[in-house]
C-alpha positions in Angstrom: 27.9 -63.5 -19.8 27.6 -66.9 -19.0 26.6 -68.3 -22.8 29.8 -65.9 -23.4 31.9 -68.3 -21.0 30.6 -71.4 -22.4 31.2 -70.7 -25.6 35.1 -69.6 -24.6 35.5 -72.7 -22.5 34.4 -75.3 -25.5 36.3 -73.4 -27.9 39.5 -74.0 -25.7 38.6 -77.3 -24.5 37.2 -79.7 -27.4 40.4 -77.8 -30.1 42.1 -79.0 -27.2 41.2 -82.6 -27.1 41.6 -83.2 -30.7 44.9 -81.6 -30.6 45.7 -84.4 -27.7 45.0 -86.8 -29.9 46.6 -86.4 -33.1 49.6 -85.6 -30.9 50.3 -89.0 -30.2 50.1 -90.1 -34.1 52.7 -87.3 -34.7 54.9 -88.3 -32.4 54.7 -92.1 -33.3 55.1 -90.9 -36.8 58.3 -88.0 -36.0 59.8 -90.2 -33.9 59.7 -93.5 -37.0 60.9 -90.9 -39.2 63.7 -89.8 -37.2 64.5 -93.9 -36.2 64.1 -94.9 -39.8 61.1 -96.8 -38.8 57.3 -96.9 -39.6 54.9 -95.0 -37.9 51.2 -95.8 -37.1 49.7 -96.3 -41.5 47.5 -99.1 -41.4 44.4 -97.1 -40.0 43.4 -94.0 -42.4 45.4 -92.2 -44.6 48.6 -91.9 -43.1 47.5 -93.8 -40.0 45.2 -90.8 -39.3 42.2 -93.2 -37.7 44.8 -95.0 -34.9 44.1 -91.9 -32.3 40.4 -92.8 -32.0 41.3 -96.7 -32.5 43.3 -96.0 -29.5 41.4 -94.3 -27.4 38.3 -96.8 -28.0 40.7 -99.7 -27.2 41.2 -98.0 -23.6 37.4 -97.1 -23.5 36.4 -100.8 -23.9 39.0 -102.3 -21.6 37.9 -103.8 -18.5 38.1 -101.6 -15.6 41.2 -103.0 -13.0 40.5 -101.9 -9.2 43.4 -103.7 -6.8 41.9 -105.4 -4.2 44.3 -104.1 -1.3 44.3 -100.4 -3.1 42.0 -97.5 -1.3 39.6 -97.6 -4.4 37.9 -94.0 -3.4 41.2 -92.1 -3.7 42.5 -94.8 -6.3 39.7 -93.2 -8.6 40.0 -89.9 -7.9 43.8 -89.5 -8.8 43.1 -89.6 -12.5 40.2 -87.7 -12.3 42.2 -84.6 -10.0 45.2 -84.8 -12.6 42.9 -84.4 -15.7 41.0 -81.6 -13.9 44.2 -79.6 -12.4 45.6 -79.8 -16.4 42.1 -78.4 -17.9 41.3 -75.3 -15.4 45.2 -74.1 -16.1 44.3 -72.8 -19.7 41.8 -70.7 -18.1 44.2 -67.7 -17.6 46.2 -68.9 -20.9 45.8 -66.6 -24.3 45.2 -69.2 -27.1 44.4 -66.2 -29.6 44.0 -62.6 -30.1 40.4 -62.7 -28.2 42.3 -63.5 -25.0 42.1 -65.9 -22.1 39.2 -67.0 -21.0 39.5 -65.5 -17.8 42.1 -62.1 -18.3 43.8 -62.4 -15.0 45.9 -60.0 -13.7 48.0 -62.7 -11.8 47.5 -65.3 -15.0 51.4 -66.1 -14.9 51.4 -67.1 -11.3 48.0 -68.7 -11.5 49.2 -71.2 -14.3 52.6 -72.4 -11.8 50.6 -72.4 -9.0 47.3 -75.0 -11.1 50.3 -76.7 -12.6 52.1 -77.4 -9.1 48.4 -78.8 -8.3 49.2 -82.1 -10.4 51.3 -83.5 -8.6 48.9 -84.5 -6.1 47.2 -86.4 -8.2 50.3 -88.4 -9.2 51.4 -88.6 -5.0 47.2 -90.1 -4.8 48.0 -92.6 -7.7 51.2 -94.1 -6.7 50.0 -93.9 -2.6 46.7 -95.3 -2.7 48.1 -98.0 -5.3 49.5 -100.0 -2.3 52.5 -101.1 -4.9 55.9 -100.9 -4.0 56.8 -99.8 -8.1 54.0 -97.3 -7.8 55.1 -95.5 -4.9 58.6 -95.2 -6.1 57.4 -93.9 -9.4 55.4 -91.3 -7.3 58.5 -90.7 -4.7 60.6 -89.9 -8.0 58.2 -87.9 -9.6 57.4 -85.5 -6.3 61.1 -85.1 -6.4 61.5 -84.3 -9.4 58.5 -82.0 -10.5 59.6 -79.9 -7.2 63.2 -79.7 -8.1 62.7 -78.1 -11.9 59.4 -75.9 -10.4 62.0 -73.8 -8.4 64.0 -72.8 -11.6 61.0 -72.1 -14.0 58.8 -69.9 -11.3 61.8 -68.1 -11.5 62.7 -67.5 -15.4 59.0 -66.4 -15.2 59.3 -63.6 -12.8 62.2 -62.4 -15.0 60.1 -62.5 -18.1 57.4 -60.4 -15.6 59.7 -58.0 -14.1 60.8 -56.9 -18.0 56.9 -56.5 -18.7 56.3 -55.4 -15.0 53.1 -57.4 -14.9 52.3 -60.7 -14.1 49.3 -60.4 -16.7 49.6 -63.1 -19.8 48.4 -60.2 -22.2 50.9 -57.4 -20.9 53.6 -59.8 -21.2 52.4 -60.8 -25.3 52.6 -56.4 -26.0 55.7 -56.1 -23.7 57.4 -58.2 -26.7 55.6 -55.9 -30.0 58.9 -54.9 -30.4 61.4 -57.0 -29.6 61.2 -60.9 -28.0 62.0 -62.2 -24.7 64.3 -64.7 -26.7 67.0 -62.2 -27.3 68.0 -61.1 -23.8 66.6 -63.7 -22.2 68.4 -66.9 -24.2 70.4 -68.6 -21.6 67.4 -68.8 -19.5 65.0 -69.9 -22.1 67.5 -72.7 -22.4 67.2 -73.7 -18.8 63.4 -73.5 -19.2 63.4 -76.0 -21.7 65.3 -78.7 -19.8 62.9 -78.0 -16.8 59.9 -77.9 -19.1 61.2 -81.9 -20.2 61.8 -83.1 -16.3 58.5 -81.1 -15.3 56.7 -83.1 -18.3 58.7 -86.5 -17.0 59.8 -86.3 -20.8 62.7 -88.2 -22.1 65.5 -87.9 -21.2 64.1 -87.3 -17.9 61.1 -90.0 -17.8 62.5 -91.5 -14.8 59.0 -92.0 -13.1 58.0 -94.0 -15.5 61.2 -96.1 -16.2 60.2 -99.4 -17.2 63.7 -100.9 -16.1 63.3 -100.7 -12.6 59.7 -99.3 -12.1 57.7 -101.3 -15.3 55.6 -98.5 -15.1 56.0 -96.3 -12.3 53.4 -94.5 -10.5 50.5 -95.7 -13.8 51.1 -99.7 -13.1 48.1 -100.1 -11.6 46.0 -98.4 -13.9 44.1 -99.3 -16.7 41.2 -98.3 -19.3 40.2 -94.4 -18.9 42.3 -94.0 -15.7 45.5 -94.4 -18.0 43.7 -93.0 -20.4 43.1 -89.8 -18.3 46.7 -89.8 -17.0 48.0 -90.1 -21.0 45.7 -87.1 -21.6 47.0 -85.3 -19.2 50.7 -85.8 -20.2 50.4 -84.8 -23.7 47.9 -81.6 -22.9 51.1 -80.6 -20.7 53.3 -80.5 -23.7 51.3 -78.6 -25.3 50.6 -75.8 -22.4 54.3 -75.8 -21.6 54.5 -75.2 -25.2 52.3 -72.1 -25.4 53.5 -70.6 -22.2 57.2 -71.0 -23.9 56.2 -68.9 -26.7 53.9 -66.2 -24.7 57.3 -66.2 -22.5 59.8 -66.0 -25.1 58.7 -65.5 -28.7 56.1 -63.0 -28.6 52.6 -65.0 -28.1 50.8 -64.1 -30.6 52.6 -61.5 -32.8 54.1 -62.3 -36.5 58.1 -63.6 -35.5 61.1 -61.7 -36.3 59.1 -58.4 -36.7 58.0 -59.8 -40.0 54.8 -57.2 -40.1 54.0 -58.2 -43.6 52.5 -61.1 -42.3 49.8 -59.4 -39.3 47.3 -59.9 -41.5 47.6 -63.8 -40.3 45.7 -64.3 -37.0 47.1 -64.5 -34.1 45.8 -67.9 -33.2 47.8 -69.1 -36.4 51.6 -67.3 -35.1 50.7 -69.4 -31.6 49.7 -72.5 -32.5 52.4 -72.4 -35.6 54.9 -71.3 -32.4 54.0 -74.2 -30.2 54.2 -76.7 -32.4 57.6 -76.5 -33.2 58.2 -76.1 -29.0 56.5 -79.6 -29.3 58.7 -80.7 -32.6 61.9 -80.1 -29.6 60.2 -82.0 -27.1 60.2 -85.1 -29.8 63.2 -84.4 -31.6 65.0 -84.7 -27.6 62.6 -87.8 -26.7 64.0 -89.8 -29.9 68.0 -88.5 -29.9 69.0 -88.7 -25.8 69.5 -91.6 -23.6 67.6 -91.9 -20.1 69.5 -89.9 -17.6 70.0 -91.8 -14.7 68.0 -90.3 -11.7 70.9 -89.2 -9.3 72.4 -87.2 -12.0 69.0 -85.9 -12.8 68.6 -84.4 -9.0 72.0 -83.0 -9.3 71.5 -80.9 -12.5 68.3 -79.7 -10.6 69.5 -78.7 -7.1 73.2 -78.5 -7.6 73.3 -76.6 -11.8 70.1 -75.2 -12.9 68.5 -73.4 -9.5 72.2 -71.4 -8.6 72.3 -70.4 -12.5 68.6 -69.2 -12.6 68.8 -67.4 -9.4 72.1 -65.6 -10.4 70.1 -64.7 -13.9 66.8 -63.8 -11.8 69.7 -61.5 -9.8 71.3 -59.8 -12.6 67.7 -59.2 -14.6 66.8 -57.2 -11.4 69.8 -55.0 -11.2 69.7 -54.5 -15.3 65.6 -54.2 -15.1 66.3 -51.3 -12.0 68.7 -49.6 -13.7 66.9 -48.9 -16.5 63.9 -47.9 -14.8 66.1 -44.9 -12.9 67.5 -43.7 -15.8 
């Protein structure tokens, strides 16, 4: 049982890592295509060596510890926000062997480890004793707590279709038909609160070199920004998967297309996420920088009244059914 769980967690968690780092070179790369500008291309064909180039540039940097900073929580922020974004695909599908652990609360298990990372960000700006860092963190507290409101809620509507809170239930709830359908105005709203919960542009306010140079990460260097940057892009790529186990069937073929089961299920995911993570790009190199008032109003004052009058009317629809 234990070899068994081993084995599960390095298949998740090394695919995992690589998938981190290539991420970055096809961003750089999307976004120079889409900017009519080169990419990363001098290292590897296509540029494909710059990940590791990079991430041996931050290995190799010297170490920065503030003097007036309190170093013991000063090192532990990065290390709490990579750990809080690795134990969350515990509960998460990546194929059709399952999670690593089949929960039957998976769904609120993944908000509640995903809430969990914004402690480490409050430690890093905090303990950084910087004025820029403890806005960023003040902004990003803020705002991660705002858009969690509206997307704990689109997932209980996804749930109370599937009446289960279980990641698998909720993939055969959608065998024959998707989320997507009924569900598109919310899926909509989950996608601008999965870019604000991400700090993703147009909402990378934190982190808005204008008025913040780097916001809660200034002080950070070598493998603490390297954990934090690790951390960031792993998120895009869980928000992606739970967007597709929410809304487009998990791991089933799309559109019904049954012809096309005898492709894993592994494949439809990761095939499914990545074009989640192609929208998180495509918005990133199109939209302007919002500016951070109109940000908490969308949050507070747009997005949570619509979500809970579409949480409300999915009950009432959901009930009705269920008495006929």
């Amino acid at each position: 049982m234990i070899l068994y769980l081993l084995i599960m967690i390095l298949a998740t968690v090394v695919p995992l890592l690589l998938a981190v780092a290539f991420l970055t070179l096809v961003e750089r790369r999307v976004m120079g295509a889409m900017q009519r500008r080169q990419g990363p291309n001098a290292w590897g064909l296509f540029g494909v060596l710059q990940p590791f180039l990079d991430g041996l540039k931050l290995l190799l940097k010297e170490p920065i510890l503030p003097s007036s900073a309190d170093q013991p929580l000063f090192l532990w922020a990065p290390i709490l926000t990579f750990l809080t974004s690795q134990i969350a695909w515990a509960a998460l599908p990546t194929s059709t062997a399952g999670a690593v652990r089949d929960l039957n609360l998976g769904t609120m298990y993944v908000l509640a480890v995903g809430s969990l990372g914004v402690y480490g960000i409050l430690l890093r700006g905090w303990r950084s004793n910087s004025k820029y860092a403890f806005l960023g963190c003040c902004r990003s507290v803020a705002q991660m707590i705002s858009y969690e409101l509206p997307m704990g809620l689109i997932v209980l509507c996804a749930c109370m279709i599937a009446n289960s809170l279980n990641w698998s239930a909720l993939v055969e709830s959608q065998q024959n038909g998707i989320f997507l359908l009924p569900l598109w105005p919310l899926a909509l709203i989950w996608i601008i609160c999965c870019l604000a919960e991400l700090n993703r542009a147009p909402f990378d306010l934190p982190e808005a070199e204008a008025e913040l140079v780097a916001g809660y990460n200034v002080e950070y260097a070598s493998m603490g920004f390297a954990l934090f940057f690790i951390r960031e892009y792993r998120s895009m790529i869980m928000m992606a998967t739970v967007t597709r186990l929410l809304f487009l069937g998990g791991t089933a073929a799309p559109m019904n297309l049954f012809f096309l089961n005898w492709l894993p299920g592994s494949f439809w995911l990761r095939l499914k996420a990545t074009s989640v993570v192609f929208i998180y790009i495509w918005v990133r190199a199109t939209l302007p920088r919002y500016k951070y008032s109109d940000l908490m109003d969308l949050g507070w004052k747009r997005l949570l009244p619509l979500t809970l009058a579409g949480f409300v009317a999915n009950a009432v629809v959901v009930f009705n059914i269920q008495m006929l």
